[in-house]
C-alpha positions in Angstrom: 15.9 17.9 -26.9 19.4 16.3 -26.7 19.1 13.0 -25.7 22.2 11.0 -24.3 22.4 7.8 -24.2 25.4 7.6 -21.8 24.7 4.8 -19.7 24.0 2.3 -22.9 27.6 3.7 -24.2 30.1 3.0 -21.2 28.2 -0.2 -20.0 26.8 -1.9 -23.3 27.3 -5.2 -21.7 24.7 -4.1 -18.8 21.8 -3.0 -21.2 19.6 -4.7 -24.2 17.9 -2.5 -26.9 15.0 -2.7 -26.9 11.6 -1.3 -27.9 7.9 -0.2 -26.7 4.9 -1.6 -28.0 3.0 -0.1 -30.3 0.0 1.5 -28.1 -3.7 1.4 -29.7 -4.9 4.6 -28.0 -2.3 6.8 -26.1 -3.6 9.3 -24.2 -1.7 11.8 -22.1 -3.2 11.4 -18.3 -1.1 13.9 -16.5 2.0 15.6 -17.1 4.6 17.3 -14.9 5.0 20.5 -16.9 7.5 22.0 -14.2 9.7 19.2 -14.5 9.7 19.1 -17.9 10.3 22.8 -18.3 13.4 22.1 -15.5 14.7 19.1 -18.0 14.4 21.7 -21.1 12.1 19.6 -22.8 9.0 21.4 -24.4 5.7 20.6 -23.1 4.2 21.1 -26.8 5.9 18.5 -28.2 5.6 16.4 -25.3 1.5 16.3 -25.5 2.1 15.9 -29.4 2.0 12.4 -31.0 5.3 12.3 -31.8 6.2 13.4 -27.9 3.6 10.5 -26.9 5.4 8.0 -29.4 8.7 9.2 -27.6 7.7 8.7 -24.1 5.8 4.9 -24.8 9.2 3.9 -25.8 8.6 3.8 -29.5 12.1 5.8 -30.5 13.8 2.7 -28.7 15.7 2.5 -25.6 17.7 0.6 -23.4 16.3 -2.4 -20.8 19.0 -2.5 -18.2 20.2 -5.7 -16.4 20.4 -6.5 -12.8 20.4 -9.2 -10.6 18.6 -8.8 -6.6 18.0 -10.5 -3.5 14.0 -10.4 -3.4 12.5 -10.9 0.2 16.2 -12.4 0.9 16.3 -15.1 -2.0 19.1 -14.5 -4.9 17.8 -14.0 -8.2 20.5 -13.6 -10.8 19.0 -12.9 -13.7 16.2 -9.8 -13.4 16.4 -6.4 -15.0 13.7 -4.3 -16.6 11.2 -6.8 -17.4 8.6 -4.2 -18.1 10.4 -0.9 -18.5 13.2 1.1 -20.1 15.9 3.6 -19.8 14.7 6.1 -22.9 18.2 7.9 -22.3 19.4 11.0 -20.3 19.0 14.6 -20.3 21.4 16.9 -19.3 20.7 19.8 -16.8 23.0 22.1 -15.6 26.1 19.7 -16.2 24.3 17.0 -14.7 22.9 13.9 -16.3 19.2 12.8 -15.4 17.6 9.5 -16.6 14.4 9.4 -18.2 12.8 5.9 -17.9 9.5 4.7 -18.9 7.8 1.9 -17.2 4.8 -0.2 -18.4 6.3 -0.1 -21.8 5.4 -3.8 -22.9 8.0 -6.7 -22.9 11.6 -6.4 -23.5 15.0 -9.2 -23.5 14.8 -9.3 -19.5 10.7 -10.0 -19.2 9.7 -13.1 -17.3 8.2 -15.9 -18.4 4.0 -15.0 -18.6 4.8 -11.6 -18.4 3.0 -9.0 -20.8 5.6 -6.3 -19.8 2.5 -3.8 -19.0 1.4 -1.7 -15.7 -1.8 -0.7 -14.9 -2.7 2.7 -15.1 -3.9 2.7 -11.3 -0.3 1.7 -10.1 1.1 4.3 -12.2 -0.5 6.9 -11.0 0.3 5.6 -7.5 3.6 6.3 -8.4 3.2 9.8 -9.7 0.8 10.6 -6.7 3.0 9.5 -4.0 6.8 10.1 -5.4 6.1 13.8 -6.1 4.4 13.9 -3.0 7.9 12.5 -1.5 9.7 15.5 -3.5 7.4 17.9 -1.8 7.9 16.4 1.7 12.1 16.9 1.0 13.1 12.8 0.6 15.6 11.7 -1.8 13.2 10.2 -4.9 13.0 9.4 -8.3 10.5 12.0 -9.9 7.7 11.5 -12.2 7.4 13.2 -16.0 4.1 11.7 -17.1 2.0 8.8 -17.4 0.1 7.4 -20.1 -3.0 5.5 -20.9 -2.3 3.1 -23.5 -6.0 1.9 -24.7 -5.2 -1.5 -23.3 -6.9 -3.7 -21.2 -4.5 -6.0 -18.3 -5.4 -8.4 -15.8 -4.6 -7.8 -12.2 -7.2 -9.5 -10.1 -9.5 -7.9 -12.3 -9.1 -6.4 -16.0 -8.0 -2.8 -15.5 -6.8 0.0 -17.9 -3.2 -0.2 -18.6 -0.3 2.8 -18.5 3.1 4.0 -18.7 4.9 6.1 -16.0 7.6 8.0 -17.5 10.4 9.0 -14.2 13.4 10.9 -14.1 16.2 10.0 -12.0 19.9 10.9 -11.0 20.2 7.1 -12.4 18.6 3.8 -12.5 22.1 2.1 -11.0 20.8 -0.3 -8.1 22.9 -2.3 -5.5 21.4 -5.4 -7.8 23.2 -3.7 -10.4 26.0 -4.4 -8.5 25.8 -8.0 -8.2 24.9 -8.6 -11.7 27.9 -6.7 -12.8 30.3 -8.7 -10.2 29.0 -12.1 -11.6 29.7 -11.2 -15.4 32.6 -9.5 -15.2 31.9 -5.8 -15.3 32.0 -4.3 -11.5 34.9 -2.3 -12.2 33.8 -0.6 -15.4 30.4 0.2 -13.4 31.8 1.1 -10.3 33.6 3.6 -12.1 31.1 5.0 -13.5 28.6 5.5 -10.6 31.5 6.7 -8.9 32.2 9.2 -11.8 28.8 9.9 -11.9 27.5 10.1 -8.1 30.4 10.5 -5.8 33.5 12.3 -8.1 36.9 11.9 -6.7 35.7 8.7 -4.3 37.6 5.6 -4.2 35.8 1.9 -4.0 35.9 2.2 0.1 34.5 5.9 0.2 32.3 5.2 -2.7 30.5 2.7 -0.1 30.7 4.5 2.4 28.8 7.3 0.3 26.0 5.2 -0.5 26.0 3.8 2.9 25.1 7.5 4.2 22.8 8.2 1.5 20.9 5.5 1.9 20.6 6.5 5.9 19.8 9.7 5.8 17.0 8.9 2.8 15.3 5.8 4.7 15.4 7.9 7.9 13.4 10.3 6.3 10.9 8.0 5.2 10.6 6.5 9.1 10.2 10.3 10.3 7.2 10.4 8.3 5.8 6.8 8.8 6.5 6.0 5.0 6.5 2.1 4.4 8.4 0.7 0.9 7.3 -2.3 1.2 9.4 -4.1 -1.1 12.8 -2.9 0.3 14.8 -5.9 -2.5 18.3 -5.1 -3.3 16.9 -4.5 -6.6 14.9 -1.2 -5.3 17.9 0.1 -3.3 19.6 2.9 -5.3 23.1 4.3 -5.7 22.0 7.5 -5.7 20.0 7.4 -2.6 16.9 8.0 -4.4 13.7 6.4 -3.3 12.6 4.2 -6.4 9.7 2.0 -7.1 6.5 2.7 -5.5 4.6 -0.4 -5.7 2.8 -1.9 -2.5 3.6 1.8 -0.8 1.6 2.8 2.3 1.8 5.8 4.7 1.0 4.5 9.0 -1.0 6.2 10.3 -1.3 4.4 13.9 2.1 4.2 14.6 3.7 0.8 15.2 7.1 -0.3 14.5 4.9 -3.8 13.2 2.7 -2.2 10.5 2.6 -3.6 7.0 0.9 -3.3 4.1 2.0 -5.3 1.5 -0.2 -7.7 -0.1 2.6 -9.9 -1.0 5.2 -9.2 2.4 3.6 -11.9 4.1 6.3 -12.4 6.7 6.8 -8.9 7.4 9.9 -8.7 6.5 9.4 -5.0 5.4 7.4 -3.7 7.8 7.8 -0.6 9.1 10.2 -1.0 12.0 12.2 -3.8 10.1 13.4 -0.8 7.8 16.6 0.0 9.1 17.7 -3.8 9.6 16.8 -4.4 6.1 18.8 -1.6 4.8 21.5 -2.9 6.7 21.3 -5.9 5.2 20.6 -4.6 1.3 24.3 -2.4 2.1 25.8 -5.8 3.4 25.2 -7.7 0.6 26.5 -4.7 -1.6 29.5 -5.0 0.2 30.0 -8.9 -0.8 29.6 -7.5 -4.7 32.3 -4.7 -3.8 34.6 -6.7 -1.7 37.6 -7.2 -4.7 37.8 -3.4 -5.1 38.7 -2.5 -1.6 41.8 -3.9 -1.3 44.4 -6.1 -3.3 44.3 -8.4 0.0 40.9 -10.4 -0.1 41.0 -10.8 3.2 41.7 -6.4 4.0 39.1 -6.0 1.8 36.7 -8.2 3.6 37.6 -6.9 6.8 37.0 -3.3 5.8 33.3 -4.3 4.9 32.7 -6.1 8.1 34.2 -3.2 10.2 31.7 -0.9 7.5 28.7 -2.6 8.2 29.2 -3.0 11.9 28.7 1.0 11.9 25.5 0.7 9.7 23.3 0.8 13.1 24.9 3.0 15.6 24.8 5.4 12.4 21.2 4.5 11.6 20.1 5.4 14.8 22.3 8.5 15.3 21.2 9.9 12.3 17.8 8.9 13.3 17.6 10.8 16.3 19.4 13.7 14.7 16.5 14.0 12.3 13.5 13.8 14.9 15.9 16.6 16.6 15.7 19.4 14.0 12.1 18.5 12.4 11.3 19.2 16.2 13.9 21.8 17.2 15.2 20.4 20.0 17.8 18.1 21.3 18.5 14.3 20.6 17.9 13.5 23.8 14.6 14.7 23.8 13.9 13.5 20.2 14.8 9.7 21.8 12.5 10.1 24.6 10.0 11.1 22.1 10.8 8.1 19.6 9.8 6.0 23.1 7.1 7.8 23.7 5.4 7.3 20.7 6.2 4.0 21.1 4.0 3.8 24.1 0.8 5.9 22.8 1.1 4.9 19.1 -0.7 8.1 18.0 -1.0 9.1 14.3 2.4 9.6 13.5 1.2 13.2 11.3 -1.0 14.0 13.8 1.6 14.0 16.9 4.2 16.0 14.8 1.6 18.7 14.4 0.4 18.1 18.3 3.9 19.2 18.9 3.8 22.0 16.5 0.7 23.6 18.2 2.2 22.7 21.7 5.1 24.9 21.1 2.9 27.7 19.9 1.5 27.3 23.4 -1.4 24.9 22.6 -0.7 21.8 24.4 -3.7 20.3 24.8 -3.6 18.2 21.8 -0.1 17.3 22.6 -1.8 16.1 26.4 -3.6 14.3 25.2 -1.5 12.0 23.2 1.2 11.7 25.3 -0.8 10.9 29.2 1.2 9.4 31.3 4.4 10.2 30.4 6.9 13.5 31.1 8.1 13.7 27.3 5.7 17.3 27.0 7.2 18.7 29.9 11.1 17.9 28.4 10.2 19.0 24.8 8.8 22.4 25.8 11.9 22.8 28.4 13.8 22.8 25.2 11.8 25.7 23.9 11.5 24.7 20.4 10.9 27.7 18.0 7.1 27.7 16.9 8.3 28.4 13.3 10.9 26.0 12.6 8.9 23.1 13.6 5.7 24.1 11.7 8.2 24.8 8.9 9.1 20.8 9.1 6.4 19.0 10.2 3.7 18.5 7.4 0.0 18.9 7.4 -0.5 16.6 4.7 0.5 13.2 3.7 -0.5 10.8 0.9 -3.3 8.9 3.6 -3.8 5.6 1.8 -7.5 5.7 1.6 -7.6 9.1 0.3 -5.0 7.6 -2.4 -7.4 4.4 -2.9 -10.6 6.8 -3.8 -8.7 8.6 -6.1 -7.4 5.6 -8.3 -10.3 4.1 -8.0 -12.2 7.3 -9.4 -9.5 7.7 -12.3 -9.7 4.4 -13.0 -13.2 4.8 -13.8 -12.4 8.0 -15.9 -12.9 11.0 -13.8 -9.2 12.8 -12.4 -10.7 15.6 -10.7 -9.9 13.5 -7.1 -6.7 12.8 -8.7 -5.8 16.4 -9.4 -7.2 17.8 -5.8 -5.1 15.0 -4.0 -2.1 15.7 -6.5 -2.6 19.3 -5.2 -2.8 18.7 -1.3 0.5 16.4 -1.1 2.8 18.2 -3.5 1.4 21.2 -0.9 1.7 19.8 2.3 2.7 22.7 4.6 -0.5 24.4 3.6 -4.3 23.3 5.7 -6.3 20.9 3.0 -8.8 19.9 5.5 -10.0 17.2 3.8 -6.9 15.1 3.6 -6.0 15.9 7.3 -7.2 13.8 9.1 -6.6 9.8 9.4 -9.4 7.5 7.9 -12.4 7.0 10.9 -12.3 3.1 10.3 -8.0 2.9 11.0 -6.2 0.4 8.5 -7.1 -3.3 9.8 -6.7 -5.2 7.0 -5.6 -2.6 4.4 -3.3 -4.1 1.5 -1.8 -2.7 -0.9 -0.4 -4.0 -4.5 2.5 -4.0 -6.5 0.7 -3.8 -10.0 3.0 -6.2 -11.9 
């Protein structure tokens, strides 16, 4: 393996070496040998001591810096409290981060932090951002995680782990405003811009994000994913979903729903999303403003005008997504948005309704949409039976069929892990079991971060 360390070369002001801690019992938990064959690493040598020494961090790395607004509070001085950029493979000219997380503490780690993850969380992480792959949304992937033979306490004292993730980069829109505060936004600009968006200037470079960001978040909402901790510091440059920490799926749909443990107000629920995106790419725009223009005052005029867009293009590209999953036209893909806002059916479970209907099975598809004229429109359209079982999944990541399965690997037996692992990363095919949304509903689900 060549390993670059490209990131730590053209922005050593933005990154602190550091290292793992020494683990007392590493043990390979699961490992994404088809990513790792696609990265050119070797899978031997990965499961090998020295392969576990490299992935816990124990070769060194980087921690990288970044500030973030955290449920709307500015907090200047963050970065990777428990995690590190290892350095960046190259594939096919392209340069992909590897990054391991749980890795113990490093220059950036808060104060009372042990700089550790628990293996649960972890595995959420694997579980649900490969499952995000499959499904066709912009995502960091996962490589591995590790159990180190540690004990952490979370509530309760549960077994600790490293997730190792590979991603088009680990630049954040928090990266952003640390590098406009100390000096550096230029020198990082252009290098996400040499690295994401080629041949952009500052204005387009926005712009680029701007629709990245868009089309990935309206791909989440199409599926009733919920981030749930939507911070400037977990909005990427790249577009890629990152950081899959108090995660849910809805199942009853409702533009309310949340399911974060610590999102108390609700600022990321579900239907607060889009807004909150808005606002993420807004205050990206305040850390960009002295590279749009020469004239302060053009520059900050170009961001307003930019931003003022952000929802019309939200909701256009919204609708144009509903459109083709469904293969039909926006219009009716608006008229069903607003009817599901009037039956709140399971979100899954309507798409496939639809599915059926246009196969000529409608009666599921009655049923979950009496009272309103949105069947009779949709099938006017005369949607093609394949395309729309072709985009619409049977399977999703259902959160208590996620819960059972940590639960059962924290206790030491994978085989739920594995089956579930299976059913999401396949979720055009019938799995039967994980069909179907959980008898009791949600009330009063919650969901964790892990740190």
């Amino acid at each position: 393996m060549h390993l670059h360390h490209d990131y730590a070369k053209h922005l050593p002001d933005l990154v602190s070496a550091t290292h793992g801690e020494e683990q007392p019992d590493p043990q390979l938990v699961v490992l994404n040998e088809e990513l790792a064959v696609q990265l050119g690493l070797d899978t031997d040598w990965l499961r090998s001591a020295a392969g576990l020494n490299f992935l816990l961090g124990g070769d060194g790395g980087h921690a990288m810096a970044y500030s973030g607004f955290q449920f709307g509070s500015f907090n200047p001085q963050m970065g990777d409290g428990r995690a590190m950029l290892l350095g960046e493979v190259e594939m096919d000219g392209t340069l992909w981060d590897l990054h391991a997380k749980g890795t113990g503490l490093t220059p950036y780690s808060r104060l009372g932090a042990d700089g550790r993850g628990t293996l649960s969380s972890m595995l959420r992480e694997y579980l649900v951002s490969e499952a995000m792959h499959a499904l066709g949304v912009p995502t960091t992937r996962s490589l591995a995680v590790i159990s180190t033979g540690r004990p952490t306490q979370r509530g309760h004292v549960q077994p600790a782990g490293v997730l190792v993730r590979v991603a088009a980069s680990h630049i954040r829109v928090g990266t952003f405003h640390y590098a406009a505060q100390s000096g550096h936004l230029q020198d990082l600009a252009d290098y996400a811009i040499a690295r994401h968006y080629p041949g952009a200037d500052y204005r387009e470079f926005f712009q680029g994000v701007m629709d990245r960001q868009i089309a990935t978040v309206s791909s989440w909402m199409r599926l009733g994913f919920i981030h749930g901790v939507m911070n400037t510091d977990n909005t990427t440059i790249s577009g890629e979903t990152i950081d899959y920490g108090p995660c849910a799926f809805m199942e009853a749909y409702s533009p309310d729903t949340v399911f974060s443990s610590i999102d108390q107000q609700g600022r990321y629920g579900f239907g607060n999303q889009p807004a909150i995106l808005g606002w993420n790419l807004a205050r990206l725009a305040e850390s960009l403003v002295p590279l749009f223009d020469t004239d302060i005052n053009a520059g900050v005029n170009f961001a307003q005008e930019t931003i003022n867009g952000f929802q019309e293009k939200f909701a256009t590209q919204r609708r144009s997504d509903m459109a083709t999953a469904l293969d039909t036209s926006t219009e009716v893909a608006s008229a069903y948005l607003a009817a599901i806002q009037l039956s709140r059916p399971d979100i899954t479970l309507a798409h496939r309704a639809l599915a059926d209907a246009a196969r000529g099975h409608t009666l599921p598809a009655q049923e979950l949409f009496t009272g309103t004229d949105f069947l009779d429109s949709y099938l006017a359209t005369h949607p093609s039976p394949d395309a729309v079982d072709a985009a619409v999944p049977r399977v999703i990541p259902r959160n208590m069929a996620v819960e059972a399965a940590l639960r059962a690997a924290e206790a030491g037996d994978m085989q739920p892990f594995t089956d579930l692992l299976h059913a999401v990363t396949h979720p055009w095919h019938p799995h039967p079991s994980y069909e179907q949304p959980d008898p009791n509903g949600l009330a009063g689900f919650l969901t964790y971060c892990g740190t």
